[in-house]
VEXZA-30349 format. One record per residue (C-alpha): residue number from 1; x, y, z. Coordinates in nm, 3 decimals, always signed. Example, Ala and Ser with C-alpha at 12.3 -4.5 7.8 and 13.67 -1.06 7.14 Angstrom:
// VEXZA-30349
@resi 1 px +1.230 py -0.450 pz +0.780
@resi 2 px +1.367 py -0.106 pz +0.714
***
This chain:
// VEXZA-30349
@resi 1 px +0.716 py -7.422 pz -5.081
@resi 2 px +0.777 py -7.729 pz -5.325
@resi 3 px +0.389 py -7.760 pz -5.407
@resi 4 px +0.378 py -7.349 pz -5.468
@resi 5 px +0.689 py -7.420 pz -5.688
@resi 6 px +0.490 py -7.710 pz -5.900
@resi 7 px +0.187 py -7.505 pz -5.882
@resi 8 px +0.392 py -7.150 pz -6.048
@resi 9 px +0.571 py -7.349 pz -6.362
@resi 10 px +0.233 py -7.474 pz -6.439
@resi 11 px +0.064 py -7.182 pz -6.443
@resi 12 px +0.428 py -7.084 pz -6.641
@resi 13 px +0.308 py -7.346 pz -6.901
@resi 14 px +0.013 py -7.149 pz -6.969
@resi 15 px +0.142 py -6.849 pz -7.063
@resi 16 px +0.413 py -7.043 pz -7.319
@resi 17 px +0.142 py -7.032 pz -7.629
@resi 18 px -0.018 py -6.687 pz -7.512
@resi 19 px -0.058 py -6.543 pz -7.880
@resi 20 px -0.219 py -6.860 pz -8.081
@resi 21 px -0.547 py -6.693 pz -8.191
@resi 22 px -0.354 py -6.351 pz -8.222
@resi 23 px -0.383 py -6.258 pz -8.555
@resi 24 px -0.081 py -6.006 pz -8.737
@resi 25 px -0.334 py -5.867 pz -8.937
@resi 26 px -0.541 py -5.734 pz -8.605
@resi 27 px -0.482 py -5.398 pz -8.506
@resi 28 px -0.802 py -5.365 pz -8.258
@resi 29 px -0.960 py -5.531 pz -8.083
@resi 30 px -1.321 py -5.484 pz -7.893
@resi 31 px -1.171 py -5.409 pz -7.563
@resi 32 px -0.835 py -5.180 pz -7.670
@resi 33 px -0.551 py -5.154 pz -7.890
@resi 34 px -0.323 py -5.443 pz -7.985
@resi 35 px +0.002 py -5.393 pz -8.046
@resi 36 px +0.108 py -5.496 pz -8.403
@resi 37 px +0.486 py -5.553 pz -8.327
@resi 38 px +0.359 py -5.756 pz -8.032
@resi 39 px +0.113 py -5.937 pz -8.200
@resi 40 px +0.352 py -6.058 pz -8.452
@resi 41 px +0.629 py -6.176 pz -8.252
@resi 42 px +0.395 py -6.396 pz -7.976
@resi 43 px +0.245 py -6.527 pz -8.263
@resi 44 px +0.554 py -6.688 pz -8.381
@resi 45 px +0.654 py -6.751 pz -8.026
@resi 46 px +0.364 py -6.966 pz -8.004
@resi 47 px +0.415 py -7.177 pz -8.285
@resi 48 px +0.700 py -7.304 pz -8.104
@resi 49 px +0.466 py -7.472 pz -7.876
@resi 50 px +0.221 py -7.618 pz -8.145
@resi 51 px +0.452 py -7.940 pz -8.166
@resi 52 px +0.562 py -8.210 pz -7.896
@resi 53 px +0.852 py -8.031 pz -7.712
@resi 54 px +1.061 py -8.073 pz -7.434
@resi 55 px +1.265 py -7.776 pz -7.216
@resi 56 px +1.331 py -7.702 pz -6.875
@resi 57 px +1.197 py -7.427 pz -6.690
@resi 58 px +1.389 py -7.271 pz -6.376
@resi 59 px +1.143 py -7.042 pz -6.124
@resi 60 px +1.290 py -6.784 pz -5.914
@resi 61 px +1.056 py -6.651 pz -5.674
@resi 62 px +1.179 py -6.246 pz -5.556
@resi 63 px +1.043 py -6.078 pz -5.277
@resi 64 px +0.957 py -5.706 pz -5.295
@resi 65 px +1.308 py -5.595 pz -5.235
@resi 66 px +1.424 py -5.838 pz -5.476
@resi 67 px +1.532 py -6.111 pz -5.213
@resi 68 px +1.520 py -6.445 pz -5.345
@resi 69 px +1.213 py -6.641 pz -5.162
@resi 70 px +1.293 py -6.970 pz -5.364
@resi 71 px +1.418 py -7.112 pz -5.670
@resi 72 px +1.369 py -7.461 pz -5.834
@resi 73 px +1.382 py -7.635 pz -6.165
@resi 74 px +1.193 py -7.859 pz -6.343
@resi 75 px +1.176 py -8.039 pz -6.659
@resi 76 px +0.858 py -8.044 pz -6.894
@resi 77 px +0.727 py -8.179 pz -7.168
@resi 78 px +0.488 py -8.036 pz -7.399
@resi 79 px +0.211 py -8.064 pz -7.640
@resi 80 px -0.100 py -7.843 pz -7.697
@resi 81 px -0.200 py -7.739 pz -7.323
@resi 82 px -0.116 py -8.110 pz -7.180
@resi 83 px +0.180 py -8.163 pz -7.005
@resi 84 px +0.434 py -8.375 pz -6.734
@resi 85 px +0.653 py -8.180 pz -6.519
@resi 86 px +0.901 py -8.373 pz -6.332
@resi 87 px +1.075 py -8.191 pz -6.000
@resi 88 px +1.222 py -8.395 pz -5.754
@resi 89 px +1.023 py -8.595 pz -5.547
@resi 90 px +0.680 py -8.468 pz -5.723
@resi 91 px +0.541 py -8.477 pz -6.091
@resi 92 px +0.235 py -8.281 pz -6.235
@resi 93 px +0.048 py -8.432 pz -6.534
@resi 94 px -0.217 py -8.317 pz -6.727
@resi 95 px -0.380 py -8.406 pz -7.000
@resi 96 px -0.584 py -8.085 pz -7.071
@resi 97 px -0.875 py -8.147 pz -6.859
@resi 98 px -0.739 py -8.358 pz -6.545
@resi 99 px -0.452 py -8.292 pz -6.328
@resi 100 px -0.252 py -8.538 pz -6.147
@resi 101 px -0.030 py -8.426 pz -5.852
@resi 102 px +0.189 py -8.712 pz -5.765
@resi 103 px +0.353 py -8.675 pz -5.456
@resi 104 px +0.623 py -8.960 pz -5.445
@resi 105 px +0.747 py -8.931 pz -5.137
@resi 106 px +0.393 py -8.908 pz -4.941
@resi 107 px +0.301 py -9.209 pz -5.215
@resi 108 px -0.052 py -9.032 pz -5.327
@resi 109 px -0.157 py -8.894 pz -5.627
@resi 110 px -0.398 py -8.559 pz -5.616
@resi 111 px -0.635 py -8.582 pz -5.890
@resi 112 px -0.856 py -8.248 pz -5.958
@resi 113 px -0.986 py -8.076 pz -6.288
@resi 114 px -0.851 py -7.753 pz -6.451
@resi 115 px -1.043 py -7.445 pz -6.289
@resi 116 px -1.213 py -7.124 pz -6.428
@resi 117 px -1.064 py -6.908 pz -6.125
@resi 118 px -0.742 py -6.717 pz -6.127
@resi 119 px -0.546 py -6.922 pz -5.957
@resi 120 px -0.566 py -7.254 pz -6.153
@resi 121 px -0.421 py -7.140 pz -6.482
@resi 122 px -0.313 py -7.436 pz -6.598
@resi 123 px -0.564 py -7.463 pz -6.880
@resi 124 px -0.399 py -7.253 pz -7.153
@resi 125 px -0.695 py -7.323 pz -7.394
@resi 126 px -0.925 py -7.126 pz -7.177
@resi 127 px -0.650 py -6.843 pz -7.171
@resi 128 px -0.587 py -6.806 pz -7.545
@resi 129 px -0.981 py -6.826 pz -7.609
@resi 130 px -1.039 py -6.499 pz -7.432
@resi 131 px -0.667 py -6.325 pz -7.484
@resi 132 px -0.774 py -6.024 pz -7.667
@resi 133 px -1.010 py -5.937 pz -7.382
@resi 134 px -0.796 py -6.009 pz -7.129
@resi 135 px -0.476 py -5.879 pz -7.243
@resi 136 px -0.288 py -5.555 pz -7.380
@resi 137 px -0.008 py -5.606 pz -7.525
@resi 138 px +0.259 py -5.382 pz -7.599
@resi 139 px +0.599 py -5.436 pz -7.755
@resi 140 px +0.862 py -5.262 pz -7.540
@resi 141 px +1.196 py -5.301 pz -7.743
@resi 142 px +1.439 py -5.559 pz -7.905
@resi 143 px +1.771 py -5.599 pz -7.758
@resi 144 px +2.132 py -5.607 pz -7.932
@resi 145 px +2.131 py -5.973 pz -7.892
@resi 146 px +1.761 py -6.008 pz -8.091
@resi 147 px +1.534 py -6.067 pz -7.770
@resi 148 px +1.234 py -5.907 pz -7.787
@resi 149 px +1.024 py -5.757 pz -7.473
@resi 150 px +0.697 py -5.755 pz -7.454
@resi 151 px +0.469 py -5.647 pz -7.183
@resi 152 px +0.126 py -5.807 pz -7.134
@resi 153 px -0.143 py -5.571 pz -6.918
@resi 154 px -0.427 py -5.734 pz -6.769
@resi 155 px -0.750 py -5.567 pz -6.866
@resi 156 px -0.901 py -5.664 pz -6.558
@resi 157 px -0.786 py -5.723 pz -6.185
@resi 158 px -0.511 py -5.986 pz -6.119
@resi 159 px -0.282 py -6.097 pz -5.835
@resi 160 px -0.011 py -5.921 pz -6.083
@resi 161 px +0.038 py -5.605 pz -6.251
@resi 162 px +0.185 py -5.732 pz -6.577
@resi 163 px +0.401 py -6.054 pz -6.750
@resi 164 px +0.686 py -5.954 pz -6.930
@resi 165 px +0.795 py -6.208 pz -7.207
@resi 166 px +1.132 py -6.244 pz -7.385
@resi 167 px +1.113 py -6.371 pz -7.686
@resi 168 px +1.378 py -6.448 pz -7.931
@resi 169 px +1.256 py -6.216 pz -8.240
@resi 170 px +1.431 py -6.431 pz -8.545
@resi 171 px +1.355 py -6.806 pz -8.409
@resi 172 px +1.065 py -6.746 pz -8.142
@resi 173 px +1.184 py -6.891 pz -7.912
@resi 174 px +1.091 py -6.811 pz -7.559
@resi 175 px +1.315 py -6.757 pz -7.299
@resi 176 px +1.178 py -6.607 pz -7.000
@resi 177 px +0.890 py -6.466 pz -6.878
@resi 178 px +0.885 py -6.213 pz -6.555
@resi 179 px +0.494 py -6.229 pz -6.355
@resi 180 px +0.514 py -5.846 pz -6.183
@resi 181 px +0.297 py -5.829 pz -5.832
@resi 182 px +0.177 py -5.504 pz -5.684
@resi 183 px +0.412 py -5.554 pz -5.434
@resi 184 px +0.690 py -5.551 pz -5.674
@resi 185 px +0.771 py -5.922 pz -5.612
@resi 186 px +0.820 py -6.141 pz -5.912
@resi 187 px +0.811 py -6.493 pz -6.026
@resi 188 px +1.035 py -6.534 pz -6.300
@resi 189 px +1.070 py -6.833 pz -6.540
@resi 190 px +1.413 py -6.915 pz -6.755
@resi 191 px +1.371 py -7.148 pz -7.022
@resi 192 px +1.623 py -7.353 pz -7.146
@resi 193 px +1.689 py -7.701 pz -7.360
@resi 194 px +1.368 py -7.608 pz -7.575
@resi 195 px +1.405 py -7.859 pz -7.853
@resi 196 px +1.109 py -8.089 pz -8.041
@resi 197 px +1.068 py -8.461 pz -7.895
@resi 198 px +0.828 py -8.754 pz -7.930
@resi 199 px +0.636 py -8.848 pz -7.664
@resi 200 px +0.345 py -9.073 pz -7.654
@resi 201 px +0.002 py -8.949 pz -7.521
@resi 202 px +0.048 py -9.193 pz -7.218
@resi 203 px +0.305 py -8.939 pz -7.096
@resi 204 px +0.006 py -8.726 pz -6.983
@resi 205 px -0.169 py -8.901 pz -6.772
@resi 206 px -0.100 py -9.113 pz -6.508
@resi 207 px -0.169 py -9.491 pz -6.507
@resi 208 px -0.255 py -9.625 pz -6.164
@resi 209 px -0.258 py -9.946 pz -6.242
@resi 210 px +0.088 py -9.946 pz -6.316
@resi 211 px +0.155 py -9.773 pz -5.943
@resi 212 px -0.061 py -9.979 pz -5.719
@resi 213 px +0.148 py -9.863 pz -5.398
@resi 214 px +0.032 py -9.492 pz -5.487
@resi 215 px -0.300 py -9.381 pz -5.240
@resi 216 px -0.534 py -9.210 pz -5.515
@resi 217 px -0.725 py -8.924 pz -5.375
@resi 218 px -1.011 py -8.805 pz -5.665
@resi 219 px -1.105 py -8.469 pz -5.543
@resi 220 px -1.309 py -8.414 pz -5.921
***
Protein backbone atom coordinates (compact mmCIF):
# COMPACT_ATOMS: atom_id res chain seq x y z
CA UNK A 1 0.00 0.00 0.00
CA UNK A 2 3.14 2.30 0.75
CA UNK A 3 4.57 1.80 -2.93
CA UNK A 4 0.78 2.60 -4.43
CA UNK A 5 0.97 5.64 -2.03
CA UNK A 6 4.59 6.82 -3.61
CA UNK A 7 3.39 5.79 -6.91
CA UNK A 8 -0.26 8.24 -6.58
CA UNK A 9 1.65 11.66 -5.29
CA UNK A 10 3.84 11.21 -8.22
CA UNK A 11 1.49 10.89 -10.63
CA UNK A 12 -0.09 14.00 -8.18
CA UNK A 13 3.13 15.90 -9.26
CA UNK A 14 2.12 15.71 -12.73
CA UNK A 15 -0.93 17.21 -12.72
CA UNK A 16 0.61 20.37 -10.43
CA UNK A 17 1.68 22.43 -13.83
CA UNK A 18 -1.37 21.03 -15.96
CA UNK A 19 -2.07 24.46 -17.84
CA UNK A 20 1.67 25.63 -18.95
CA UNK A 21 1.10 25.71 -22.75
CA UNK A 22 -2.61 26.85 -22.09
CA UNK A 23 -2.91 29.96 -23.60
CA UNK A 24 -5.82 32.81 -22.14
CA UNK A 25 -6.18 33.97 -25.44
CA UNK A 26 -7.42 30.25 -26.74
CA UNK A 27 -10.93 29.71 -26.91
CA UNK A 28 -10.78 26.36 -29.19
CA UNK A 29 -9.07 24.09 -29.62
CA UNK A 30 -8.87 21.15 -32.49
CA UNK A 31 -10.48 18.58 -30.37
CA UNK A 32 -13.37 20.83 -28.31
CA UNK A 33 -14.02 23.83 -26.45
CA UNK A 34 -11.71 25.29 -23.80
CA UNK A 35 -12.94 26.95 -21.16
CA UNK A 36 -11.68 30.60 -20.95
CA UNK A 37 -12.24 31.07 -17.11
CA UNK A 38 -10.43 27.75 -16.81
CA UNK A 39 -7.80 28.42 -19.00
CA UNK A 40 -6.89 31.49 -17.21
CA UNK A 41 -6.79 30.43 -13.75
CA UNK A 42 -4.50 26.93 -14.43
CA UNK A 43 -2.43 29.07 -16.25
CA UNK A 44 -1.51 31.08 -13.31
CA UNK A 45 -1.72 28.01 -11.17
CA UNK A 46 1.05 26.74 -13.11
CA UNK A 47 3.36 29.42 -12.85
CA UNK A 48 3.55 28.55 -9.35
CA UNK A 49 5.42 25.53 -10.31
CA UNK A 50 7.85 27.18 -12.90
CA UNK A 51 10.36 27.93 -9.91
CA UNK A 52 12.23 25.57 -7.32
CA UNK A 53 9.48 24.89 -4.67
CA UNK A 54 8.91 22.91 -1.83
CA UNK A 55 5.22 21.70 -0.22
CA UNK A 56 3.82 18.75 1.16
CA UNK A 57 1.26 16.74 -0.32
CA UNK A 58 -1.20 14.50 1.88
CA UNK A 59 -3.13 11.46 -0.29
CA UNK A 60 -6.30 10.13 0.89
CA UNK A 61 -7.33 7.19 -0.92
CA UNK A 62 -11.69 6.73 -0.65
CA UNK A 63 -13.36 3.77 -1.57
CA UNK A 64 -16.66 3.89 -3.51
CA UNK A 65 -18.72 4.53 -0.46
CA UNK A 66 -16.34 7.03 0.60
CA UNK A 67 -14.42 4.72 3.16
CA UNK A 68 -11.00 5.72 3.66
CA UNK A 69 -8.62 2.87 1.98
CA UNK A 70 -5.38 4.83 3.08
CA UNK A 71 -3.88 8.03 3.74
CA UNK A 72 -0.17 9.20 3.85
CA UNK A 73 1.96 12.26 3.51
CA UNK A 74 4.86 13.18 1.93
CA UNK A 75 7.10 15.99 1.38
CA UNK A 76 8.33 17.17 -2.18
CA UNK A 77 10.39 19.26 -3.77
CA UNK A 78 10.00 20.75 -7.05
CA UNK A 79 11.36 22.10 -10.20
CA UNK A 80 10.14 21.77 -13.84
CA UNK A 81 8.85 17.98 -13.96
CA UNK A 82 11.94 16.67 -11.68
CA UNK A 83 11.41 15.94 -8.32
CA UNK A 84 12.35 14.08 -4.59
CA UNK A 85 9.59 12.88 -2.54
CA UNK A 86 10.50 11.80 0.82
CA UNK A 87 7.80 9.35 2.85
CA UNK A 88 8.99 7.38 5.50
CA UNK A 89 11.10 4.65 4.89
CA UNK A 90 11.05 5.28 0.88
CA UNK A 91 12.06 8.30 -1.44
CA UNK A 92 11.20 8.78 -5.22
CA UNK A 93 13.59 10.91 -7.35
CA UNK A 94 13.48 11.94 -10.66
CA UNK A 95 15.17 13.93 -12.68
CA UNK A 96 12.75 14.14 -15.69
CA UNK A 97 13.77 11.16 -17.54
CA UNK A 98 14.95 8.50 -14.76
CA UNK A 99 13.25 7.42 -11.70
CA UNK A 100 14.79 6.21 -8.63
CA UNK A 101 12.69 4.22 -6.08
CA UNK A 102 14.71 3.93 -2.99
CA UNK A 103 13.46 1.57 -0.70
CA UNK A 104 15.46 2.16 2.63
CA UNK A 105 14.38 -0.33 4.57
CA UNK A 106 14.79 -3.31 1.86
CA UNK A 107 18.32 -1.21 1.10
CA UNK A 108 17.72 -1.19 -2.95
CA UNK A 109 17.14 1.39 -5.20
CA UNK A 110 14.55 0.71 -8.35
CA UNK A 111 15.81 2.52 -11.23
CA UNK A 112 13.30 2.65 -14.42
CA UNK A 113 12.51 5.46 -17.08
CA UNK A 114 9.33 7.64 -17.28
CA UNK A 115 6.65 5.68 -19.46
CA UNK A 116 4.24 6.64 -22.37
CA UNK A 117 1.33 4.40 -20.77
CA UNK A 118 -1.32 5.59 -18.40
CA UNK A 119 -0.14 4.49 -15.52
CA UNK A 120 3.38 6.06 -15.29
CA UNK A 121 2.41 9.71 -15.28
CA UNK A 122 5.13 10.97 -13.76
CA UNK A 123 6.48 12.80 -16.79
CA UNK A 124 4.46 16.04 -16.71
CA UNK A 125 6.28 17.31 -19.90
CA UNK A 126 4.66 14.64 -21.94
CA UNK A 127 1.24 15.66 -20.25
CA UNK A 128 1.30 19.42 -20.88
CA UNK A 129 2.60 18.72 -24.60
CA UNK A 130 -0.63 17.07 -25.57
CA UNK A 131 -3.17 18.88 -22.85
CA UNK A 132 -5.48 20.46 -25.26
CA UNK A 133 -6.14 17.06 -26.82
CA UNK A 134 -6.39 15.31 -23.92
CA UNK A 135 -8.29 17.51 -21.73
CA UNK A 136 -11.66 19.62 -21.38
CA UNK A 137 -11.68 21.86 -19.11
CA UNK A 138 -14.40 23.57 -17.55
CA UNK A 139 -14.53 26.11 -14.76
CA UNK A 140 -17.20 25.05 -12.25
CA UNK A 141 -17.39 28.02 -9.70
CA UNK A 142 -15.31 30.18 -7.20
CA UNK A 143 -16.02 29.84 -3.63
CA UNK A 144 -16.61 32.65 -0.83
CA UNK A 145 -13.18 32.04 0.35
CA UNK A 146 -11.58 32.70 -3.49
CA UNK A 147 -10.92 28.89 -4.44
CA UNK A 148 -11.64 28.18 -7.69
CA UNK A 149 -13.01 24.63 -9.12
CA UNK A 150 -12.20 23.39 -12.04
CA UNK A 151 -13.05 20.16 -13.64
CA UNK A 152 -10.72 18.49 -16.15
CA UNK A 153 -12.60 15.73 -18.66
CA UNK A 154 -10.53 13.29 -20.32
CA UNK A 155 -11.14 13.27 -24.04
CA UNK A 156 -10.29 9.80 -24.22
CA UNK A 157 -10.60 6.62 -21.91
CA UNK A 158 -8.91 6.72 -18.44
CA UNK A 159 -8.89 4.72 -15.20
CA UNK A 160 -10.89 8.05 -13.98
CA UNK A 161 -13.77 9.99 -14.96
CA UNK A 162 -12.44 13.47 -14.20
CA UNK A 163 -9.66 15.59 -11.79
CA UNK A 164 -11.08 18.28 -10.02
CA UNK A 165 -8.52 21.09 -9.10
CA UNK A 166 -8.78 23.85 -6.44
CA UNK A 167 -7.06 26.54 -7.13
CA UNK A 168 -6.64 29.66 -5.20
CA UNK A 169 -8.05 32.33 -7.90
CA UNK A 170 -6.00 35.64 -6.57
CA UNK A 171 -2.43 33.87 -5.76
CA UNK A 172 -2.66 30.45 -7.79
CA UNK A 173 -1.94 28.57 -5.61
CA UNK A 174 -3.00 24.98 -5.65
CA UNK A 175 -4.50 23.30 -3.01
CA UNK A 176 -6.03 20.13 -3.83
CA UNK A 177 -6.81 18.13 -6.51
CA UNK A 178 -9.70 15.22 -6.35
CA UNK A 179 -8.84 12.06 -9.28
CA UNK A 180 -12.81 10.74 -9.72
CA UNK A 181 -12.95 6.74 -10.72
CA UNK A 182 -15.96 5.16 -12.33
CA UNK A 183 -16.48 3.53 -9.31
CA UNK A 184 -16.86 6.69 -7.50
CA UNK A 185 -13.63 6.14 -5.48
CA UNK A 186 -11.21 8.99 -5.27
CA UNK A 187 -7.65 9.82 -4.65
CA UNK A 188 -7.43 13.10 -3.29
CA UNK A 189 -4.30 15.29 -2.79
CA UNK A 190 -4.08 18.38 -0.06
CA UNK A 191 -1.34 20.62 -0.53
CA UNK A 192 0.15 22.47 1.99
CA UNK A 193 3.62 24.49 3.00
CA UNK A 194 3.90 25.53 -0.83
CA UNK A 195 6.63 28.12 -0.57
CA UNK A 196 9.88 28.79 -3.13
CA UNK A 197 13.31 27.04 -1.97
CA UNK A 198 16.78 26.41 -3.40
CA UNK A 199 17.77 23.21 -4.08
CA UNK A 200 20.65 22.03 -6.03
CA UNK A 201 20.15 19.75 -9.13
CA UNK A 202 21.90 16.87 -7.11
CA UNK A 203 18.61 16.72 -5.16
CA UNK A 204 17.19 14.82 -8.17
CA UNK A 205 18.99 12.15 -8.63
CA UNK A 206 20.43 9.74 -6.61
CA UNK A 207 24.21 9.27 -6.11
CA UNK A 208 25.19 5.67 -5.50
CA UNK A 209 28.38 6.20 -4.80
CA UNK A 210 27.58 8.01 -1.88
CA UNK A 211 25.19 4.82 -0.68
CA UNK A 212 27.37 1.88 -1.38
CA UNK A 213 25.23 -0.40 1.12
CA UNK A 214 22.13 0.30 -1.30
CA UNK A 215 21.56 -3.04 -3.92
CA UNK A 216 20.96 -1.09 -7.36
CA UNK A 217 18.51 -2.86 -9.53
CA UNK A 218 18.57 -0.97 -13.34
CA UNK A 219 15.43 -2.21 -14.82
CA UNK A 220 16.01 0.73 -17.95
Amino acid sequence: MKKRLLSLIAFGLSLCSLCVPLSAQITHAPQGNLDRNATEILKKAAGRFNQNVSFAVTVTMLDGQKKQLAKQTAQVLYHKGRYHLSMQEQELICDGTTVWQWNKQAREVTITKLGTDEIDLLNPGRLLAGYEQSFKAKYIRTDDDGTAIIDLSPRSARSYHKIRLFVNEESGLLRRMEVHKYDSGREIYDISGFKRTATPSSTFTFDAAKHPEVEIIDMR
